[in-house]
KEDODO-918627 format. One record per residue (C-alpha): x, y, z; residue in one letter; residue number from 1. Coordinates in Angstrom, 3 decimals, m for minus. Example, Ala and Ser with C-alpha at 12.3 -4.5 7.8 and 13.67 -1.06 7.14 Angstrom:
BEGIN
<<12.300, m4.500, 7.800>, 'A', 1>
<<13.670, m1.060, 7.140>, 'S', 2>
//
This chain:
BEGIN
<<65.467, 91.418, 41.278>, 'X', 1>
<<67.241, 90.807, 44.759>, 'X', 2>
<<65.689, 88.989, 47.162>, 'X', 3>
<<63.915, 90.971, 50.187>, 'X', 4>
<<64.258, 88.218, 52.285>, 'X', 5>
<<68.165, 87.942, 51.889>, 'X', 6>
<<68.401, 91.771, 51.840>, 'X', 7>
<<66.688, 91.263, 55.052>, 'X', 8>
<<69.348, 88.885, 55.925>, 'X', 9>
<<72.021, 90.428, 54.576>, 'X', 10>
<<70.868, 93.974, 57.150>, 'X', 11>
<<70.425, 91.645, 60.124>, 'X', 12>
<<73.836, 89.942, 60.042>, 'X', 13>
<<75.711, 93.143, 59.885>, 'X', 14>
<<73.561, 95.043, 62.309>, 'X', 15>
<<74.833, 92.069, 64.704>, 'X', 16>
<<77.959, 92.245, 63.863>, 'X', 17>
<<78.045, 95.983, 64.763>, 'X', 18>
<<76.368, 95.356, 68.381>, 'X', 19>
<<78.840, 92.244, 68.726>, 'X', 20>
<<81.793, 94.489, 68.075>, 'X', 21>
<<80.089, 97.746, 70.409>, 'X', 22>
<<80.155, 94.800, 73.033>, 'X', 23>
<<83.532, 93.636, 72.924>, 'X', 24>
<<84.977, 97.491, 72.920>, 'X', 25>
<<82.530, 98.000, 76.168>, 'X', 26>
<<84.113, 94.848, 77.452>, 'X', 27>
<<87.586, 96.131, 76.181>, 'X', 28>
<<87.091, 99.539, 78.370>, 'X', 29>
<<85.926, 97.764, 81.805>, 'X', 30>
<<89.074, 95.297, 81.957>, 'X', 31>
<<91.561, 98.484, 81.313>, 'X', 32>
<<89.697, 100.364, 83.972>, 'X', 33>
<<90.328, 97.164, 85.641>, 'X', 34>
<<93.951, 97.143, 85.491>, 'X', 35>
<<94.331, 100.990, 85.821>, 'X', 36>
<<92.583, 100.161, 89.710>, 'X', 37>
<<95.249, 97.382, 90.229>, 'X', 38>
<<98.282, 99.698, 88.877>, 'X', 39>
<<96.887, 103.069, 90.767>, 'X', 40>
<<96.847, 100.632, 94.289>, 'X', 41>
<<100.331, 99.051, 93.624>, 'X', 42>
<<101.467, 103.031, 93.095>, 'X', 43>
<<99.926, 104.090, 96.255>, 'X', 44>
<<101.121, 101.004, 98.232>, 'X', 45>
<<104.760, 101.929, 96.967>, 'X', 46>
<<104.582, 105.362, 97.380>, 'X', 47>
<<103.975, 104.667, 101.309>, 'X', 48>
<<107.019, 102.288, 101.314>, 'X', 49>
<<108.464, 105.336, 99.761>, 'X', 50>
<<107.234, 107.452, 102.884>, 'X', 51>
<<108.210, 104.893, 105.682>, 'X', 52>
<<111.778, 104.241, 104.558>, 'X', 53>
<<112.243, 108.189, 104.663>, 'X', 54>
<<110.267, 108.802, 108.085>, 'X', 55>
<<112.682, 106.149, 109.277>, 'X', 56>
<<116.198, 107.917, 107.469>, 'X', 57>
<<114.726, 111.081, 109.277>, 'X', 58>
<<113.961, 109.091, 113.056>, 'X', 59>
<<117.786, 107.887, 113.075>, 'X', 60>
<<118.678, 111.517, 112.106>, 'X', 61>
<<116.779, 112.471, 115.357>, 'X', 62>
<<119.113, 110.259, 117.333>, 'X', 63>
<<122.306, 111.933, 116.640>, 'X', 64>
<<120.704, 115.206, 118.220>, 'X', 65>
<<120.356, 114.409, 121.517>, 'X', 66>
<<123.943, 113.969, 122.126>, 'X', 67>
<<125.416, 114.179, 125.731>, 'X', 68>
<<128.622, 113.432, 127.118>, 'X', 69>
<<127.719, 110.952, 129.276>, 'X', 70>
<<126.370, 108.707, 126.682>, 'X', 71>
<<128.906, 110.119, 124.242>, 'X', 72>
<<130.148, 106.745, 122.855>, 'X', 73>
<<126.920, 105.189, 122.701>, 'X', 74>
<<126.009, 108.495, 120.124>, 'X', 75>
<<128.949, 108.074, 118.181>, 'X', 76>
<<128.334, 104.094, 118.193>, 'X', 77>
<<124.517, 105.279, 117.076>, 'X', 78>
<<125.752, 107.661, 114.190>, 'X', 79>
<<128.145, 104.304, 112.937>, 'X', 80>
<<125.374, 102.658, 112.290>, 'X', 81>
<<123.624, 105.453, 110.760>, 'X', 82>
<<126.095, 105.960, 108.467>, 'X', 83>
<<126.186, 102.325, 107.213>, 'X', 84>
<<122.513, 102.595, 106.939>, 'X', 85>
<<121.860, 105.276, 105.049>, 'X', 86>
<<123.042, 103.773, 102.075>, 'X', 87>
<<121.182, 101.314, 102.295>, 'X', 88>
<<118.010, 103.015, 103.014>, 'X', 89>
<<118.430, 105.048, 100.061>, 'X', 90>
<<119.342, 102.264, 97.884>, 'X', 91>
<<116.202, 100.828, 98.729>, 'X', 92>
<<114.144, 103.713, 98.442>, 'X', 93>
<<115.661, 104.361, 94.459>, 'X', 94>
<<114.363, 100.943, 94.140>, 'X', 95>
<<111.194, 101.734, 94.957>, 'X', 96>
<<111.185, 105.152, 93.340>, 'X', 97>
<<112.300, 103.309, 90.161>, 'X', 98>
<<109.555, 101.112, 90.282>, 'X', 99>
<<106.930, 103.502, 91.742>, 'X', 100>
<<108.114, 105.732, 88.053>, 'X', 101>
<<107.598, 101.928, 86.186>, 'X', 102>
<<103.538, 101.813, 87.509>, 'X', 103>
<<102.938, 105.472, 86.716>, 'X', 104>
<<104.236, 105.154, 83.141>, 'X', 105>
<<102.040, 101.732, 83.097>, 'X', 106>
<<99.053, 104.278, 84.182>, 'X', 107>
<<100.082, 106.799, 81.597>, 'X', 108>
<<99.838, 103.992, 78.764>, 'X', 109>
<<96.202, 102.098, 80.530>, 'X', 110>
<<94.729, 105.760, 80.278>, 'X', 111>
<<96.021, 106.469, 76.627>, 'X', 112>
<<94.418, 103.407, 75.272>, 'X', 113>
<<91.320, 103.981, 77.650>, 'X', 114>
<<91.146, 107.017, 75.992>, 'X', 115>
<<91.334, 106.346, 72.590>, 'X', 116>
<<88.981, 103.879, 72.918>, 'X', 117>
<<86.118, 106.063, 73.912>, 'X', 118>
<<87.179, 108.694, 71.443>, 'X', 119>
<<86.671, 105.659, 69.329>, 'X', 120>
<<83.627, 105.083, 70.396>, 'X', 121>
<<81.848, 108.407, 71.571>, 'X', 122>
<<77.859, 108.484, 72.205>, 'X', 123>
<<77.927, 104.955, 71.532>, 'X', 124>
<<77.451, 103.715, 74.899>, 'X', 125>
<<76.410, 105.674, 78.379>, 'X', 126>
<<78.644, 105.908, 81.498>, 'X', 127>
<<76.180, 103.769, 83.079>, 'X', 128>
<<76.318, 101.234, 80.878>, 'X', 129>
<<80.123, 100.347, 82.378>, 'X', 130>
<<80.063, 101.412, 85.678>, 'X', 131>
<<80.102, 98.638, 88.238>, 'X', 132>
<<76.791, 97.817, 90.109>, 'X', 133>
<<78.029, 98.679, 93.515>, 'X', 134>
<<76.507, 102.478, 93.718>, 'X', 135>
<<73.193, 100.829, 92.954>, 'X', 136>
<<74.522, 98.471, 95.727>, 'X', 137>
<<74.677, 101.012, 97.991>, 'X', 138>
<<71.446, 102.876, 96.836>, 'X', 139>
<<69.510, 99.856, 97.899>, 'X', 140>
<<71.096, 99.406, 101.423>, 'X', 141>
<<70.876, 103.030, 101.928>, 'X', 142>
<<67.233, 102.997, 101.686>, 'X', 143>
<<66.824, 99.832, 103.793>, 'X', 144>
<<65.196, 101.062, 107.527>, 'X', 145>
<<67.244, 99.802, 110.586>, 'X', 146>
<<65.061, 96.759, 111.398>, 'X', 147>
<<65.569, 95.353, 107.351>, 'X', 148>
<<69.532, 96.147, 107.696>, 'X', 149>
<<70.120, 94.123, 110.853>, 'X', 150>
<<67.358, 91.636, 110.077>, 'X', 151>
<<68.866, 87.763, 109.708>, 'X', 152>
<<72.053, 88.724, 110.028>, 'X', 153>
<<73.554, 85.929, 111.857>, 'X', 154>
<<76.962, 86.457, 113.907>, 'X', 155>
<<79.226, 83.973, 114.478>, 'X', 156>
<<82.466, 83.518, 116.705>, 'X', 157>
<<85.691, 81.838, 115.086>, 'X', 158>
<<85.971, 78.546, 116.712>, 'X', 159>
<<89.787, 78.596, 117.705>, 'X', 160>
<<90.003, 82.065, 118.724>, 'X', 161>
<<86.755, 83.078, 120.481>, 'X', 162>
<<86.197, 86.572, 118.412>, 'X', 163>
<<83.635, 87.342, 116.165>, 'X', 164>
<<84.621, 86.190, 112.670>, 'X', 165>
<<85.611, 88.738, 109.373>, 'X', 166>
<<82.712, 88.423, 108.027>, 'X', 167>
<<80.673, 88.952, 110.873>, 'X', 168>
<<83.257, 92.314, 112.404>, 'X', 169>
<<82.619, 93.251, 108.595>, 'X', 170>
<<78.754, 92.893, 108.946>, 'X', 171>
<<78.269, 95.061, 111.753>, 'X', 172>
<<80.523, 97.697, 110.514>, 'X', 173>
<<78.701, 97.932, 107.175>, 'X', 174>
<<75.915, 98.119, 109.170>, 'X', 175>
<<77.027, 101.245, 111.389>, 'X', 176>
<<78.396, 102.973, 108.169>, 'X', 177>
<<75.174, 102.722, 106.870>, 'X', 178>
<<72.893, 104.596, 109.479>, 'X', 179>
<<75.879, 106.798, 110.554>, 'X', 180>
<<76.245, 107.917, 107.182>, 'X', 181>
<<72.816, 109.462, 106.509>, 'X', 182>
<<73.239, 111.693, 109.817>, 'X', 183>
<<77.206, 112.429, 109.060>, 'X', 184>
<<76.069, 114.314, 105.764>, 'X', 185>
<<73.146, 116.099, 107.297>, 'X', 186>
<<75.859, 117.550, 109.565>, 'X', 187>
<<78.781, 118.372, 107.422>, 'X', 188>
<<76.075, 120.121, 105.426>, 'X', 189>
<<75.539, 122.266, 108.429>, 'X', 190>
<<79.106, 122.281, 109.559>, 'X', 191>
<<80.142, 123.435, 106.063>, 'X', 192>
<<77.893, 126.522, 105.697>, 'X', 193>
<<78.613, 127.521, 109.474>, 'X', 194>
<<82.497, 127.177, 108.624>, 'X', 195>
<<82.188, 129.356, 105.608>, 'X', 196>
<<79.554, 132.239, 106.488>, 'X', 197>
<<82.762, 132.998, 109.405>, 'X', 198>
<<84.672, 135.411, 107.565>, 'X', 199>
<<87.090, 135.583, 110.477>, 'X', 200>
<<87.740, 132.087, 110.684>, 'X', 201>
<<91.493, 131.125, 111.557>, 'X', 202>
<<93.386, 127.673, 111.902>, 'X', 203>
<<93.169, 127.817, 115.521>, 'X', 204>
<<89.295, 128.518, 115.159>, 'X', 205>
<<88.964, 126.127, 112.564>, 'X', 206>
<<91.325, 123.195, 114.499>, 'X', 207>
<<88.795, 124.689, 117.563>, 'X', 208>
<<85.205, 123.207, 115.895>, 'X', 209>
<<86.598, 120.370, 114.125>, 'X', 210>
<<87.373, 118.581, 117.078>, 'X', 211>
<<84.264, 119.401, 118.379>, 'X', 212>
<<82.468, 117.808, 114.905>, 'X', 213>
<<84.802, 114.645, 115.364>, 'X', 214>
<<83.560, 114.211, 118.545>, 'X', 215>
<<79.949, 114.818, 117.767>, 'X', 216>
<<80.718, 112.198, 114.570>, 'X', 217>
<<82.604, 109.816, 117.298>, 'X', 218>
<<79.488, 109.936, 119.336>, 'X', 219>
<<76.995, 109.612, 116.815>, 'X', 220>
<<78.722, 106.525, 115.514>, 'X', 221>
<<79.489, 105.445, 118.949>, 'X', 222>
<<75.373, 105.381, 119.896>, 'X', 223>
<<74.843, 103.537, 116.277>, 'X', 224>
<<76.821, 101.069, 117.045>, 'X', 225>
<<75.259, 99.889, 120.659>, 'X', 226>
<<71.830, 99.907, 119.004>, 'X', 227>
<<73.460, 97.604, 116.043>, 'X', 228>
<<74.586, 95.581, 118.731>, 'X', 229>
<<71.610, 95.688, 120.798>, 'X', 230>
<<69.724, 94.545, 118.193>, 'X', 231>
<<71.988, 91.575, 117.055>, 'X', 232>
<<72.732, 90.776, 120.650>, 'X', 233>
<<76.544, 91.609, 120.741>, 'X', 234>
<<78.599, 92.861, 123.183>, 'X', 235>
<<80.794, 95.408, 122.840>, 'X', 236>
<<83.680, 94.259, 124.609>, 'X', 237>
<<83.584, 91.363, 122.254>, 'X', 238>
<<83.791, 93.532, 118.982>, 'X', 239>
<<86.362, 95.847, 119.906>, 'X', 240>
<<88.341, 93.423, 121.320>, 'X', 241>
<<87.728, 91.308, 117.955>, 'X', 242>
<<88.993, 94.152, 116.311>, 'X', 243>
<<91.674, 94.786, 118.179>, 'X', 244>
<<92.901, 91.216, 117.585>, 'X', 245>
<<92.487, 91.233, 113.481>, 'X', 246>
<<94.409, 94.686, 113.747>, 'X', 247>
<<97.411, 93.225, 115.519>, 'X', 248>
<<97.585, 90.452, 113.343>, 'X', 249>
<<97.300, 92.702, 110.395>, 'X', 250>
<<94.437, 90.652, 108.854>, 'X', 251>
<<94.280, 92.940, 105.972>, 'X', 252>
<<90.214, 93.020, 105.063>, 'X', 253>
<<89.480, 94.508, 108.714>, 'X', 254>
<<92.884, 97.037, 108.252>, 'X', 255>
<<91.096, 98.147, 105.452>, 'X', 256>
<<87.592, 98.721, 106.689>, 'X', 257>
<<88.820, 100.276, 109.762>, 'X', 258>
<<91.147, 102.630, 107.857>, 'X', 259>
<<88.315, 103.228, 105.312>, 'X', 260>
<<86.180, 104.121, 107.698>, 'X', 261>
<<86.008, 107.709, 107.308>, 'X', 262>
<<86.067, 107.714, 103.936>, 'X', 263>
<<82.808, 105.456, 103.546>, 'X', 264>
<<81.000, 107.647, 105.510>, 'X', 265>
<<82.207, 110.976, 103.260>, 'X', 266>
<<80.970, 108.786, 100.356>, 'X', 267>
<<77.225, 109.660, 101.450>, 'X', 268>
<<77.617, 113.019, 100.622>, 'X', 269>
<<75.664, 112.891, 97.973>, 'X', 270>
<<76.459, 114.958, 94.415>, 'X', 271>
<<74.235, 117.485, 93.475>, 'X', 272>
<<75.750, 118.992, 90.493>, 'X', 273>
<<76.983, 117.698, 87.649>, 'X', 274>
<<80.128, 118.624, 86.145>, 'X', 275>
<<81.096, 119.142, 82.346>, 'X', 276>
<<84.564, 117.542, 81.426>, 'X', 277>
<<85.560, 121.158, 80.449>, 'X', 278>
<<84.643, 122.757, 83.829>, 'X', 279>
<<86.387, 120.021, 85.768>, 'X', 280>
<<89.515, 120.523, 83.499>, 'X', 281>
<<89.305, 124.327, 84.979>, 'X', 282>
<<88.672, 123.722, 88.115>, 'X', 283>
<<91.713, 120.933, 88.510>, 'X', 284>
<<93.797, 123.570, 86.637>, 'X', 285>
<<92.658, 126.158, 89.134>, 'X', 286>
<<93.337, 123.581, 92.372>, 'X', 287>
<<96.716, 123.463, 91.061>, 'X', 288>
<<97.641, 127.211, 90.940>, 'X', 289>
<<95.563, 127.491, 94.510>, 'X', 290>
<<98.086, 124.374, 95.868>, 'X', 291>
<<101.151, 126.342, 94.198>, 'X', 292>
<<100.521, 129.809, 95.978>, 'X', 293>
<<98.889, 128.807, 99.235>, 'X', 294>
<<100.658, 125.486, 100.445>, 'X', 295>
<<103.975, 126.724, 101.168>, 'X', 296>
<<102.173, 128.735, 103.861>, 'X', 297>
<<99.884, 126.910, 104.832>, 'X', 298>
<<102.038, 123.435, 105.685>, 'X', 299>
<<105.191, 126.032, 106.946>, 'X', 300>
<<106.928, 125.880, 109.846>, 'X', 301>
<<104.873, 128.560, 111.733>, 'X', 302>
<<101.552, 126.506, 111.281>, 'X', 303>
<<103.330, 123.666, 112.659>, 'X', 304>
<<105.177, 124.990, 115.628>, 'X', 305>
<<101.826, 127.112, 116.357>, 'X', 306>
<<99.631, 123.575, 116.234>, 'X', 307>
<<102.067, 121.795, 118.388>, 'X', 308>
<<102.403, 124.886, 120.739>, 'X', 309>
<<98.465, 124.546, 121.342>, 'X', 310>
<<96.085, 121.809, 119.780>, 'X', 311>
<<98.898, 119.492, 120.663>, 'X', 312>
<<100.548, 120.968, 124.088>, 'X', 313>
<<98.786, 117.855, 126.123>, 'X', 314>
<<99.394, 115.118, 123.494>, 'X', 315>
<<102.272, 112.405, 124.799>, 'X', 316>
<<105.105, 112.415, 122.444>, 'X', 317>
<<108.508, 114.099, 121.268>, 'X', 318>
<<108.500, 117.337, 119.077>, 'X', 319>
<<108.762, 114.973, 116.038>, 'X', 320>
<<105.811, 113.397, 116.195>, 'X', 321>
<<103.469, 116.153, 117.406>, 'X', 322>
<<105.056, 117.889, 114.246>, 'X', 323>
<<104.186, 114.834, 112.141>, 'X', 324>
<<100.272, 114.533, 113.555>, 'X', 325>
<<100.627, 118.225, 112.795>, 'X', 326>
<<100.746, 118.221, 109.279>, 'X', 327>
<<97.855, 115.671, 109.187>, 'X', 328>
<<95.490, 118.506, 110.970>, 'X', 329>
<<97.104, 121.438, 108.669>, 'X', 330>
<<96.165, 118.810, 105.591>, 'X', 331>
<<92.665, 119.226, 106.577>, 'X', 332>
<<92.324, 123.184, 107.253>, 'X', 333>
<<93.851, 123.281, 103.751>, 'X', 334>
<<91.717, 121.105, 102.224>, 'X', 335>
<<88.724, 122.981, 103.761>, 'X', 336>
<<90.446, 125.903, 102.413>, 'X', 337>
<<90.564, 124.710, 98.930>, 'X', 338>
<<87.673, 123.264, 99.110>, 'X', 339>
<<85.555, 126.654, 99.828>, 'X', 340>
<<87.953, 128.364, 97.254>, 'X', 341>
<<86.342, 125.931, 94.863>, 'X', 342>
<<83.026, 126.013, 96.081>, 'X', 343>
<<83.005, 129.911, 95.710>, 'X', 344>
<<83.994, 129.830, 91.808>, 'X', 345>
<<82.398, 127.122, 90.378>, 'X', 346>
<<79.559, 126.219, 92.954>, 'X', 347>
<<80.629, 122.346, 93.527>, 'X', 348>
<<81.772, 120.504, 96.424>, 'X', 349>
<<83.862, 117.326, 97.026>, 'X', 350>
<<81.172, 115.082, 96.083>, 'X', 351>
<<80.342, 116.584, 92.886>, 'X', 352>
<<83.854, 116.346, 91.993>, 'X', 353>
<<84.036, 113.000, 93.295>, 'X', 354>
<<81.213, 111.412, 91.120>, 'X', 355>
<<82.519, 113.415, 87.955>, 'X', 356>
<<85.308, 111.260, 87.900>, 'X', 357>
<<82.865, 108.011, 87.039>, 'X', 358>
<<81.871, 109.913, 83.616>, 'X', 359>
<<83.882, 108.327, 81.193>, 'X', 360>
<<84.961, 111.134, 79.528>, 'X', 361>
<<86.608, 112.760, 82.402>, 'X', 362>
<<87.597, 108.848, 83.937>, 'X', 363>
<<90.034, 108.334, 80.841>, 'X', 364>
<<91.268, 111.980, 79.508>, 'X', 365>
<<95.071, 112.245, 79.272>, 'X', 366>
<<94.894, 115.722, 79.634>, 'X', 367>
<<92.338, 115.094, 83.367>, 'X', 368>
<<94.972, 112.958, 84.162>, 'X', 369>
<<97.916, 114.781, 83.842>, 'X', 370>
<<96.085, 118.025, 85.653>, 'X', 371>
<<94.989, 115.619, 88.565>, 'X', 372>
<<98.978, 114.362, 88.550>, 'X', 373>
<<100.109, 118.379, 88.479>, 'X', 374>
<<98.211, 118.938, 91.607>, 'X', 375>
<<99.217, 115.825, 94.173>, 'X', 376>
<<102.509, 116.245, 92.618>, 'X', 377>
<<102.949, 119.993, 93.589>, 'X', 378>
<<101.990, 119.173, 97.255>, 'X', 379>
<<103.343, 115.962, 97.990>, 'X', 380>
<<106.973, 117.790, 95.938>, 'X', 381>
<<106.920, 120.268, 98.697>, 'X', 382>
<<105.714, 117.990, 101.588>, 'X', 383>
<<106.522, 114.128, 101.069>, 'X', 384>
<<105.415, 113.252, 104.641>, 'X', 385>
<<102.117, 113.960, 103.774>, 'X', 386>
<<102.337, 110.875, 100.557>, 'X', 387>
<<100.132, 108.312, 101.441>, 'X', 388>
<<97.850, 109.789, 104.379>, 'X', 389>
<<94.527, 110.106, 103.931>, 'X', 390>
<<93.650, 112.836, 106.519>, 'X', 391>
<<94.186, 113.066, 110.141>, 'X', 392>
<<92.418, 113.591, 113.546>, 'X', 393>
<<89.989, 116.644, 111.850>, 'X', 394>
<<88.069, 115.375, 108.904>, 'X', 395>
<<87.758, 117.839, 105.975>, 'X', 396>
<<84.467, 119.826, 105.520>, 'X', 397>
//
């Protein structure tokens, strides 16, 4: 008769082996998410090489245009160099195409194997389980009142330049993100069901009250940030000027958290829905055929002309570049646009979409990902300039 105690054994060593191999896979899954982060950033930061050699190709262009006989030789001495140029622009620019193509492949493979491995592993593990700790993070600073957020936090100057040090500019910032974000939600919540109940809304209308929310946002953040300040016994001067002085020298941690900025504070909208990985295959499918019918006329050249004709008629600056800040403010009327075309079918907002994406079986499906690429693909094919931006002046609602 077999023993029970080595049976028992026997059962014990290969129920650990099982958990030992479960953690490994889990492991296995968090360091290709890891690299799919690194490869997704090094596509974006090419893609806005991409975008800067071309707005450059297209700035020389607009020197040949303004072409008068008195500076005749100058022009032709302008379109010389031009000429050598270009070839070298776009040499450069199928260089970085070529590679941009490399790191999207690269994505396509890190998501395959993602994939598989949590076919692999299905209802073995919850999306919890590998999610990084920073949303509980943030939970826990969220609920902090103002005195426990700016309580002990020390600021310090940098001793050879006289501003307030990263860490410190980063502190305060945090800070102000915090307690602006809990009011900016309340009032996109508003802004949002104001926007939409106006059935004869119109870009000019809708251009009209988002500047007015920006500067209600600018203001709320504004009066945040001199009670921060207050409290930890900074002047402003000294901030923005501290600022102003890491953005120059393009220290890149305060580049990002100013440029972030917005985005942070759309991150406490909080989800209220969840979202099935079949309904968010529909509704990416659905944001695809809305981009394909609607952007051509949204983004066209009467939109433009009309923005720069009014919301941009006292703005400094050549046609160009009013035309250029006016496809950031037509981005945002059609992403409130698509955004309430959503809302109406399937009931979700941006947020709900947004924290679908952590569920691992929407995070690594091929077929997700190659829905999410049809979309950005079919606007950025039709307008490149707008590659790389990440809204403009209007924030979307």
């Amino acid at each position: 008769m077999e023993d029970p105690a080595a049976k028992l054994k026997q059962l014990t060593d290969s129920l650990q082996a099982q958990q030992t191999s479960l953690t490994e896979k889990k492991k296995a899954v968090e360091a290709l998410n890891k690299s799919l982060v690194n490869t997704e950033k090094e596509v974006y930061e090419l893609r806005q090489q991409i975008a800067a050699f071309e707005a450059e190709r297209e700035f020389r262009k607009d020197l040949t245009v303004k072409a008068k006989e008195e500076i005749r030789k100058k022009i032709e001495y302008s379109k010389r160099i031009l000429n050598s140029d270009k070839t070298a622009l776009q040499t450069q620019k199928d260089e970085l195409q070529a590679k941009a193509t490399t790191a999207d492949a690269e994505k396509q493979k890190l998501l395959a194997e993602k994939n598989e491995l949590l076919k692999t592993n299905k209802g073995t593990f919850k999306a919890e389980e590998i999610k990084s700790n920073d949303d509980e993070e943030k939970k826990l600073e969220d609920s902090k009142s103002f005195e426990d957020l700016v309580k002990g936090v020390e600021v310090k100057k940098d001793s050879v330049t006289g501003f307030l040090t990263v860490e410190s500019v980063t502190k305060i910032v945090d800070i102000c993100i915090i307690l602006a974000g809990r009011k900016f939600r309340d009032t996109v919540h508003e802004n949002r069901k104001k926007l939409r109940n106006n059935k004869s809304l119109d870009l000019k209308a809708y251009l009209d009250h988002a500047g007015k929310e920006v500067s209600q946002h600018t203001e709320l953040y504004q009066e945040i940030e001199l009670q921060v300040l207050k409290a930890l016994n900074v002047e402003k001067t000294i901030l923005d000027k501290s600022i102003e002085y890491y953005m120059s020298v393009r220290n890149l941690d305060i580049i990002a958290l100013m440029n972030l900025l917005g985005e942070k504070l759309k991150s406490y909208l909080k989800s209220t829905k969840e979202i099935s990985a079949d309904t968010f295959k529909e509704i990416l499918k659905f944001k695809g055929d809305f981009i394909e019918k609607e952007a051509d006329a949204i983004f066209g050249e009467d939109n433009r002309r009309k923005v720069v004709q009014t919301q941009l008629a006292s703005v400094a600056g050549s046609y160009q570049q009013k035309e250029g800040m006016s496809l950031n403010m037509l981005r945002n009327w059609f992403e409130f646009k698509l955004g309430s075309a959503v809302f109406e079918k399937f009931g979700v907002e941006d947020e709900d979409i947004r924290e679908a994406t952590n569920n691992p079986e929407i995070q690594y499906d091929m077929e997700v990902a190659e829905l999410m690429m049809r979309s950005e693909g079919a606007l950025y094919q039709r307008f490149p300039q707008l590659q790389g931006q990440e809204g403009g002046q209007y924030p979307p609602y």
